[in-house]
C-alpha positions as CSV (number, residue, x, y, z in Angstrom):
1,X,108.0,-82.9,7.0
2,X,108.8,-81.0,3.6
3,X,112.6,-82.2,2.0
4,X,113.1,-78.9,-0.2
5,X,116.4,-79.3,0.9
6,X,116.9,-82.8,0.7
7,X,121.0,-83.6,-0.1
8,X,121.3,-79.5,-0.5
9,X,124.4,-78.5,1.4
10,X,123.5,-75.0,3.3
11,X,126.5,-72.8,5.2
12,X,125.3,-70.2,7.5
13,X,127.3,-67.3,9.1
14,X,125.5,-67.0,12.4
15,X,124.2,-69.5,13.3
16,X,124.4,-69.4,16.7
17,X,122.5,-66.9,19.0
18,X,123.3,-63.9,20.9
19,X,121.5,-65.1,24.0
20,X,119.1,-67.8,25.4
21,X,116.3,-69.1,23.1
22,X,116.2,-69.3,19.3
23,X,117.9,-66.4,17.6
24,X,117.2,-66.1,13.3
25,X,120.4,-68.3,12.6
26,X,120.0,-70.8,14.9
27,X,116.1,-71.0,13.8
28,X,117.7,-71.0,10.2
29,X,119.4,-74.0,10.8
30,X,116.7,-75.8,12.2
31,X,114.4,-75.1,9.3
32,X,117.1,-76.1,6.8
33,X,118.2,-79.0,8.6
34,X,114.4,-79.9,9.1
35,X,114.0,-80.1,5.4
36,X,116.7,-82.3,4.9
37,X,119.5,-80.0,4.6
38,X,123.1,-80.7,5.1
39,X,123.6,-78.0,7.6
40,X,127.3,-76.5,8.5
41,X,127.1,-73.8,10.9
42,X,129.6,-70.9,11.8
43,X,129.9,-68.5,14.2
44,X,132.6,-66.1,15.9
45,X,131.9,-68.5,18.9
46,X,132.6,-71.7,18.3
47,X,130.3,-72.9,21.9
48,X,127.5,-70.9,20.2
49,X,127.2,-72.8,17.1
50,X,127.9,-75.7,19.4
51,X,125.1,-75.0,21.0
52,X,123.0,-75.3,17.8
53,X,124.3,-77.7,16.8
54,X,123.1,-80.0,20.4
55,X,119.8,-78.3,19.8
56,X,119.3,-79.9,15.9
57,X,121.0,-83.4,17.6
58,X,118.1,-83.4,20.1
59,X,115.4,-83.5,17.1
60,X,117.4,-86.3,15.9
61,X,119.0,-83.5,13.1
62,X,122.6,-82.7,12.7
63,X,124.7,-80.0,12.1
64,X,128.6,-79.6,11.5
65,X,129.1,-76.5,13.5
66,X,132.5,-74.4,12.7
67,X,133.5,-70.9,14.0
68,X,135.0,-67.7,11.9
69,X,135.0,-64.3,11.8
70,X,133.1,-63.4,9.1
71,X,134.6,-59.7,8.8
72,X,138.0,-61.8,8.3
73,X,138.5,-63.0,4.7
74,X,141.3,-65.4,5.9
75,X,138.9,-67.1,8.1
76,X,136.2,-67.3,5.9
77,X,138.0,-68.6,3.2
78,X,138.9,-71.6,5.5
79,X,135.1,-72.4,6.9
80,X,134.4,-72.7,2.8
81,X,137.2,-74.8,2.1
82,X,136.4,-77.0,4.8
83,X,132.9,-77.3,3.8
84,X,133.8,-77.9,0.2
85,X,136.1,-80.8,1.7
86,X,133.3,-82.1,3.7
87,X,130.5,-82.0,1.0
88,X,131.8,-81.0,-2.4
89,X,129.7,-78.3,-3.1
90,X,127.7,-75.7,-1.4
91,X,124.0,-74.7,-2.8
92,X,122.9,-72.2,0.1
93,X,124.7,-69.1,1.9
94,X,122.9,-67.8,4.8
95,X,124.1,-64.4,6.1
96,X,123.2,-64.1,9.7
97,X,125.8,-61.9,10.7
98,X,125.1,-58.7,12.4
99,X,125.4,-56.4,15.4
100,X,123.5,-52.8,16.6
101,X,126.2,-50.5,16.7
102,X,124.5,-47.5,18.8
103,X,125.2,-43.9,18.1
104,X,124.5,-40.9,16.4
105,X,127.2,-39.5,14.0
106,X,128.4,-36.9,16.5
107,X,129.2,-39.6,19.4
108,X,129.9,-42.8,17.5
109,X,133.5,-42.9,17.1
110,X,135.4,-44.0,13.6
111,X,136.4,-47.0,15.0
112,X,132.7,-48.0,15.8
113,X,130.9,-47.0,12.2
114,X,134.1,-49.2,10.8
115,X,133.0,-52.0,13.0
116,X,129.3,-52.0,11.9
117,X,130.2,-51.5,8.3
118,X,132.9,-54.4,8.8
119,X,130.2,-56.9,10.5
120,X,126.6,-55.6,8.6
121,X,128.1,-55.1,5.3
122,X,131.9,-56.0,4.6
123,X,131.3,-59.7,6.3
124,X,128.5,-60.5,3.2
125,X,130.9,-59.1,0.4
126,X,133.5,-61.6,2.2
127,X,131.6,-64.8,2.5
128,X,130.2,-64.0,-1.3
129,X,133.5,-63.6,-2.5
130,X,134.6,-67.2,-1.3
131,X,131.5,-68.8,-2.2
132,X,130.4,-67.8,-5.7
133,X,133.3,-69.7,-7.1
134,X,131.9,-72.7,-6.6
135,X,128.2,-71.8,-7.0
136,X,129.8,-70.6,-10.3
137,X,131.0,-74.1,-11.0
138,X,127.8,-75.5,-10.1
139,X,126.2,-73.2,-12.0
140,X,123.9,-72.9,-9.3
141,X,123.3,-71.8,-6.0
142,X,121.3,-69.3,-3.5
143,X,122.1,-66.7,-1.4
144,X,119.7,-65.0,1.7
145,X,121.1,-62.5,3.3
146,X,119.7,-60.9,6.5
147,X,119.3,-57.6,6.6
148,X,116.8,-55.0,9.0
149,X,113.6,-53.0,8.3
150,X,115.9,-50.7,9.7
151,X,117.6,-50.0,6.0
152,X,114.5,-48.9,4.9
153,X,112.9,-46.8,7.9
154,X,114.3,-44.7,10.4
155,X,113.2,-45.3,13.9
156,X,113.7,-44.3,17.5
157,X,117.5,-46.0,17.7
158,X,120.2,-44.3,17.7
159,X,121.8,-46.5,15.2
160,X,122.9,-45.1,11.9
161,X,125.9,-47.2,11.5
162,X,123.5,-50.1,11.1
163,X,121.3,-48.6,9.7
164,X,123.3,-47.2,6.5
165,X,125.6,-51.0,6.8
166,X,121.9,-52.8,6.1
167,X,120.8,-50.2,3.3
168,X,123.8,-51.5,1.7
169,X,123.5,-55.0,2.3
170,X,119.8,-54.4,0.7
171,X,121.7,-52.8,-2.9
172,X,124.5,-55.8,-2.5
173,X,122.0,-58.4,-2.7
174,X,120.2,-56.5,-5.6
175,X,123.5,-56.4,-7.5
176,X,124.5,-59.8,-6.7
177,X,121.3,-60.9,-8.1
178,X,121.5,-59.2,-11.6
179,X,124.8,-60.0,-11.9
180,X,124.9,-63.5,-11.5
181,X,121.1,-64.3,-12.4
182,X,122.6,-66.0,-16.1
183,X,124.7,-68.5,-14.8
184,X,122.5,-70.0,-11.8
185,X,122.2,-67.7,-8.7
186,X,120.2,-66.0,-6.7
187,X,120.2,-63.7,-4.2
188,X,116.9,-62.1,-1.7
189,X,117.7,-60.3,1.3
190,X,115.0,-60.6,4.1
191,X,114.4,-57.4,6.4
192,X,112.9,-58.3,9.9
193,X,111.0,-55.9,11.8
194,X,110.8,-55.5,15.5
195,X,111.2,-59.1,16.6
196,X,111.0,-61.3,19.5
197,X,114.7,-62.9,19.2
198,X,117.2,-62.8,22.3
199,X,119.3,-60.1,20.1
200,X,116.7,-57.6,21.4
201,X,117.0,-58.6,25.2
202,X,121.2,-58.2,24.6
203,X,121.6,-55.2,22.0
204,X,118.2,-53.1,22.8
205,X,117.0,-53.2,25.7
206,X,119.6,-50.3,27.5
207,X,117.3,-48.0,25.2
208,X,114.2,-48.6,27.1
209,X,113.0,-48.2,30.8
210,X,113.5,-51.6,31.7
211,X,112.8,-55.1,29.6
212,X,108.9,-54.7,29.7
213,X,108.4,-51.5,28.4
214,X,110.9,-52.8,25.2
215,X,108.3,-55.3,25.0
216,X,105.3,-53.1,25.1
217,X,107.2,-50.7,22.9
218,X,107.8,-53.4,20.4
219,X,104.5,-55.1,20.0
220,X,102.7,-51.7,19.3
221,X,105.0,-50.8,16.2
222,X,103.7,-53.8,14.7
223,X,100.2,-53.3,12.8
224,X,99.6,-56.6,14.1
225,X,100.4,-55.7,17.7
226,X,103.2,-57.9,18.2
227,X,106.7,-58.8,17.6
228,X,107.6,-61.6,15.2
229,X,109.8,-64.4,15.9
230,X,113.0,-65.8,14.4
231,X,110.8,-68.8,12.9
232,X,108.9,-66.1,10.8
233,X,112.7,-64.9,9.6
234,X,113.7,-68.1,9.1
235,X,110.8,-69.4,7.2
236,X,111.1,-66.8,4.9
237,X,114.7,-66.9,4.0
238,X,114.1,-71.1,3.8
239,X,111.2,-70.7,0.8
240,X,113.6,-67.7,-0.7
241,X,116.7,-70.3,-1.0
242,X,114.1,-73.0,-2.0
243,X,113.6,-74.3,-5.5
244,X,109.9,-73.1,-4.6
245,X,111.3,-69.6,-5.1
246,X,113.4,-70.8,-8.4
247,X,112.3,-67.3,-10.4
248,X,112.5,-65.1,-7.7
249,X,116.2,-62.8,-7.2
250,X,116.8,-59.5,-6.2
251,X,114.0,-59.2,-3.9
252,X,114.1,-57.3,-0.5
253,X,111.3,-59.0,1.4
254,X,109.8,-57.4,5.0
255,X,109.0,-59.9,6.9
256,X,107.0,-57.2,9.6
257,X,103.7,-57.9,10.4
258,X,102.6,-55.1,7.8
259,X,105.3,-51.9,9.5
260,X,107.2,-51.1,6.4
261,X,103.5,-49.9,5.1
262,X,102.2,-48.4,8.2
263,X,102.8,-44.6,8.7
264,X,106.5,-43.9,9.9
């Protein structure tokens, strides 16, 4: 067992996962909290960080598992007080927090592009807002955010609210990066391809004939013919936030088996 995050206090907006098995923020918070991380999880349900929390306390780990709205400043501003209470400081933010709004422009309605823009994008500018204050005091600190290969190809989904909310998220982290790069902190952004994560099986799967032909559908995007897995994300985002990856900010890293350079 590596400690790269040995006394490092990580918060992670979704940590739990949107169905059985090991979504990207509950796999997040295992490899943190594997490497010696002093893990708090949030997520709109508290049972689901609960969850991940009983998961990390079977491997002998723990986890202080919270729940907020990330699209609700109020709310966020209270999971980072209370983590500031609990641990004084706060060296990694994890954005986990996402959702596949479907629709093309002529049937999505205004309400549901606000959503996606409000969860995909808005909830990252939130949880930034109440944590670079003390990451400035620090004068230190790294942010992953978790965006799509989806902000950088288009696809067979009818999803352009998520979509456009990730491409965002992708020029956010950029911008975070430059601007705070003198005084401490970075910022990546990792894009997942088609993945193997229960998200797929909840948010994707009406789009296909039935569950198997997803998964057939899937595998053969990937140059690699087949899907990642949430550990891949989470490994990724874990050396980005590391001190391994101490000159590295502003990057938007694929983590696709290879798609993003395959013909579209």
């Amino acid at each position: 067992m590596r400690a790269r995050f040995k006394d490092k206090v990580v918060l992670i907006f979704g940590a739990g996962s949107s169905g059985p098995g090991w979504g990207n923020g509950k796999a997040a918070a295992a490899v943190y909290a594997r490497e010696g991380a002093l893990v708090v999880g949030v997520d709109l349900h508290l049972d689901a960080a609960q969850e991940t929390e009983a998961a990390l306390r079977q491997e002998g780990l723990s986890m202080t598992a919270m729940a907020a709205d990330a699209s609700t400043s109020a709310e966020v501003a209270d999971v980072v007080a209370q983590t500031l209470k609990l641990h004084g400081r706060i060296d990694v933010l994890h954005n986990n927090v996402g959702v596949t709004v479907m629709g093309d422009p002529v049937e999505l309605s205004e309400q549901d592009w606000q959503r996606s823009l409000d969860i995909n994008l808005s909830s990252a500018f939130l949880t930034c807002k109440h944590v670079l204050p003390a990451m400035l005091a620090q004068e230190s600190g790294a942010i992953v955010n978790i965006s799509s290969l989806a902000s950088l190809q288009i696809n067979q989904y009818p999803y352009f609210a998520y979509q456009t909310a990730k491409a965002g998220l992708n020029h956010f982290t950029r911008a975070i990066a430059v601007r705070y790069a003198a005084r401490g902190i970075r910022a990546n952004a990792v894009l997942p391809g088609v993945m193997d994560t229960p998200l797929i099986y909840q948010q994707i799967a009406g789009n296909f004939e039935d569950v198997e032909a997803m998964r057939r559908a899937r595998h053969a995007a990937s140059p690699m013919g087949r899907m990642g897995t949430a550990w891949d994300v989470a490994n990724a985002a874990a050396f980005l936030a590391s001190d391994e990856a101490a000159y590295i900010t502003g990057v938007v890293l694929p983590v696709d088996g290879g798609k993003s350079c395959a013909a579209r």
